[in-house]
C-alpha positions in Angstrom: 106.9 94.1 77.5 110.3 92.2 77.0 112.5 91.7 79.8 115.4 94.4 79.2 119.6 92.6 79.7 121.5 95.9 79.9 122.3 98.0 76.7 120.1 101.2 77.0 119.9 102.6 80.6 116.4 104.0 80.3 114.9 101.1 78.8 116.7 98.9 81.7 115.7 101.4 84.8 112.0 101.2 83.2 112.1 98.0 83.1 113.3 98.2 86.8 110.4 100.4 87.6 107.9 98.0 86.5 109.4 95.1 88.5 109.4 97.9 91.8 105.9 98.4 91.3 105.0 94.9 91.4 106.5 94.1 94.6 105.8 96.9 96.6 102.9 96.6 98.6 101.9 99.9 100.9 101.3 99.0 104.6 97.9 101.1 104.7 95.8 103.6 103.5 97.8 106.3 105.0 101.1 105.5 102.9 98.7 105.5 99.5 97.5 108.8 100.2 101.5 109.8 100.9 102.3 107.7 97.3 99.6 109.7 95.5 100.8 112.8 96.4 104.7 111.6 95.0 103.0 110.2 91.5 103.8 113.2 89.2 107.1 113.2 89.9 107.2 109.4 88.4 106.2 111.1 84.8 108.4 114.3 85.4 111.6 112.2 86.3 111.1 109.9 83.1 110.2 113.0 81.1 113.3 114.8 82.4 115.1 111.5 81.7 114.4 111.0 78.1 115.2 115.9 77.6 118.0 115.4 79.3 119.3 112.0 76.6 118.1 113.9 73.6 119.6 117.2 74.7 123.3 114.8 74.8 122.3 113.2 71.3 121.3 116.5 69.8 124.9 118.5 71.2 126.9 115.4 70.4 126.2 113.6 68.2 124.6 114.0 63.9 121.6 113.4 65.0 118.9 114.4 62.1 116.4 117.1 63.7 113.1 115.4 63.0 114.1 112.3 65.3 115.1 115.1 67.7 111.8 117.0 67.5 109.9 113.2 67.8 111.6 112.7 71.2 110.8 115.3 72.1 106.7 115.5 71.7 107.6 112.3 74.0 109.0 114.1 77.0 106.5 116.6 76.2 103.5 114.1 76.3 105.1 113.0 79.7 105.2 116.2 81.1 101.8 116.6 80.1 100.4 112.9 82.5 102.6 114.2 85.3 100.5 117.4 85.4 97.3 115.3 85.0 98.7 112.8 87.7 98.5 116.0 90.0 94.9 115.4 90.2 95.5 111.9 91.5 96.1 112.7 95.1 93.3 115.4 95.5 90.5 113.3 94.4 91.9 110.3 96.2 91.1 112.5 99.6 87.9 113.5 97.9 86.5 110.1 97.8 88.2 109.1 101.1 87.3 112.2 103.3 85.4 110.5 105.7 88.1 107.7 106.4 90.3 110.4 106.7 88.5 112.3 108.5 88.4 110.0 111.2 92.2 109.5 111.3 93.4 113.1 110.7 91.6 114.3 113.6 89.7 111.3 115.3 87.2 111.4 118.0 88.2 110.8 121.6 88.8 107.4 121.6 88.3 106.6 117.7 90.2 103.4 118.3 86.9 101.8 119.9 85.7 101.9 116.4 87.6 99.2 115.4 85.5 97.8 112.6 87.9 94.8 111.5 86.1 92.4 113.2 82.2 93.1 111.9 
């Protein structure tokens, strides 16, 4: 990927995205769970995105209809991994249940458990 220096604003908020994902470092478990449940809407906001600047090119300006119809099988396609990214969260809780098990609705005194040290 090249580094983006203005000019297109999608390409530059990408761009952004990429550099947001990088440095952002969750402060537990709990918070990824939270994340996981929030990762469709990454695809469905870009999707949205790119309708919404197509819909502008197509109403103003002479734009050819086959570049139209390309775009958009590329929102389409994007819509399409933010419905598959809603299977993200559940099987993250699937393969977790037990860890969050224990902090959904822990045991009397659950905090004895503290395994960090063994």
């Amino acid at each position: 990927m090249t580094q983006i220096q203005g000019g297109f604003p999608l390409a530059t908020i990408a761009a952004e995205l990429n550099a947001a994902a990088a440095a952002y470092e969750p402060p537990d478990m709990w918070t990824v769970s939270t994340d996981l449940k929030q990762l469709p809407d990454v695809f469905a906001n870009v999707a949205l995105a790119l309708r919404t600047y197509t819909q502008r090119l197509e109403g103003q300006y002479p734009i050819d209809q086959a570049v139209v119809q390309e775009i958009g099988q590329l929102y389409t396609g994007l819509a399409q991994l933010a419905q598959a990214a809603q299977g993200v969260e559940p099987l993250f809780r699937q393969v977790h249940e037990a860890d969050l098990r224990r902090g959904e609705t822990p045991r009397i005194s659950e905090e004895k458990w503290d395994v960090s040290g063994v």
